[in-house]
C-alpha positions as a printed Julia matrix, in Angstrom:
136×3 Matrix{Float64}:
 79.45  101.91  64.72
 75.8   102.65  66.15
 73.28  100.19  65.71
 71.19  102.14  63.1
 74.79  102.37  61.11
 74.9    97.99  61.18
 71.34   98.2   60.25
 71.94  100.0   57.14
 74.98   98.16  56.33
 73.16   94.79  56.7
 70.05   95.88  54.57
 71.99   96.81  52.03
 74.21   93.42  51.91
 71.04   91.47  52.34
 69.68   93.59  49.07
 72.78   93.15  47.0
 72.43   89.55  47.81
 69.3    88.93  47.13
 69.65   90.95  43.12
 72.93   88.51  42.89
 70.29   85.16  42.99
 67.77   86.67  41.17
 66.55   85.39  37.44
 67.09   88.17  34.68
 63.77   88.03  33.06
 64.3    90.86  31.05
 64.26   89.1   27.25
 65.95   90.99  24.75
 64.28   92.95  21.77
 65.94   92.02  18.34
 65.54   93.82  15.3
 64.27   92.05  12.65
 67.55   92.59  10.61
 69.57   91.22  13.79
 67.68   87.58  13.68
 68.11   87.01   9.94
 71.45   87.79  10.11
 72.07   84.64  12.47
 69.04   82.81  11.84
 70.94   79.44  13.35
 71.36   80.72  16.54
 67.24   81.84  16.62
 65.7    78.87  15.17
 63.24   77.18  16.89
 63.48   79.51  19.94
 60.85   82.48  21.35
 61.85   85.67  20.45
 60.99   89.32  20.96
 60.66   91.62  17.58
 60.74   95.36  17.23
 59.6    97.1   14.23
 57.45   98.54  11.51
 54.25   95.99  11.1
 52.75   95.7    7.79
 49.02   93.39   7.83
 47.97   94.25   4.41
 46.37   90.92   2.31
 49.68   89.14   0.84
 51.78   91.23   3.12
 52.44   90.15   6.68
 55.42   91.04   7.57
 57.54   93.39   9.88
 60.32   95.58   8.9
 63.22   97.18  10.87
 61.32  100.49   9.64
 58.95  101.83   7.75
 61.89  102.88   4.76
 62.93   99.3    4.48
 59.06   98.67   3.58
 58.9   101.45   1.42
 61.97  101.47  -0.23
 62.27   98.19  -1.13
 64.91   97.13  -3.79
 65.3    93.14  -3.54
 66.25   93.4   -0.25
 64.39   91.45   2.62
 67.2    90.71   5.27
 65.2    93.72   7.22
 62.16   91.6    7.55
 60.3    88.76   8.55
 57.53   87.16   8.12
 54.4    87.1   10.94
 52.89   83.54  10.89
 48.95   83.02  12.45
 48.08   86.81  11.72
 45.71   86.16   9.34
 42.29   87.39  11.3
 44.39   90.66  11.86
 44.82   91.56   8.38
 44.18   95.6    7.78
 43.95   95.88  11.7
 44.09  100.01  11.72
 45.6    99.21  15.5
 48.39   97.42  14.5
 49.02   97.89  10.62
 51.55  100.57   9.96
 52.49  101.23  13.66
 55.91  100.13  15.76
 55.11   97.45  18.06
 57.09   94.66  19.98
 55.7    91.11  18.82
 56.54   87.93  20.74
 57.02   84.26  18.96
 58.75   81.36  18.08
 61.31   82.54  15.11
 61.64   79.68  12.08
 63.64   79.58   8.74
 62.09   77.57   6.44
 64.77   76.28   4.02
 62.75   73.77   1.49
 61.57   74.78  -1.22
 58.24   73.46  -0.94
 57.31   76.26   1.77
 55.69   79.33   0.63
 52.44   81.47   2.41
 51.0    84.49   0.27
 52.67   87.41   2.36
 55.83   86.27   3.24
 58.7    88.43   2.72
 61.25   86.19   3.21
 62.01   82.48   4.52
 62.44   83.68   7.7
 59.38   84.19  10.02
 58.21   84.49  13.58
 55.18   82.85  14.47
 53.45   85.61  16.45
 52.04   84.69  20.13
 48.91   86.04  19.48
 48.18   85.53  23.36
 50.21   89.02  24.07
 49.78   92.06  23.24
 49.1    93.63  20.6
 47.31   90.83  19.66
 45.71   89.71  22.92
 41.9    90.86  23.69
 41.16   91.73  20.07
């Protein structure tokens, strides 16, 4: 084995090595639909959100996808609410669009909890430090 050949080896071993101790940071992307159907397991912890955003006044929510909004017939286990959203209300940048929203997912389970807007019991309250909220 020539020198260049143990070179190469070791490199790579030292590589593989070094992915084996590193943190996954990647954090998974849930669909709205996905949280509320284990809301237990969610509660209280930061979460990542893909879907359709609605900011409209008395509607702050997102949706799996736009049909869910639009097609609505008493069912809301494809959406939840956005929390601390308020100053983005008819945002043209992020109402009606697909985005990815970061935040701490709740289920509010008294009674005596209700916000104009919210679809459901279930909401995230949005980091509004990130995007597509940061900056604006």
């Amino acid at each position: 084995m020539t020198f260049a050949n143990k070179l190469v080896g070791l490199s790579a071993a030292m590589l593989l090595g070094a992915c084996a101790v590193l943190p996954d940071t990647h954090e998974p992307v849930y669909l709205p639909s996905e949280i509320n159907a284990r809301p237990k397991l969610y509660e209280g912890r930061k979460i990542q959100v893909r879907g359709w955003v609605v900011l409209r006044a008395e509607n702050r929510n997102i949706w799996n996808e736009k049909s869910d909004f639009t097609n609505l017939k008493d069912d809301f286990s494809h959406c939840l609410a956005l929390i601390g959203v308020h100053d983005w209300t008819a945002d043209e940048n992020i109402d009606g669009t697909v985005l990815t929203i970061s935040g701490v997912f709740h289920q509010y389970e008294r009674a005596d909890v209700n916000e104009l807007g919210m679809c459901n019991n279930s909401s995230i309250e949005v980091d509004t430090s990130k995007p597509p909220f940061r900056k604006r």
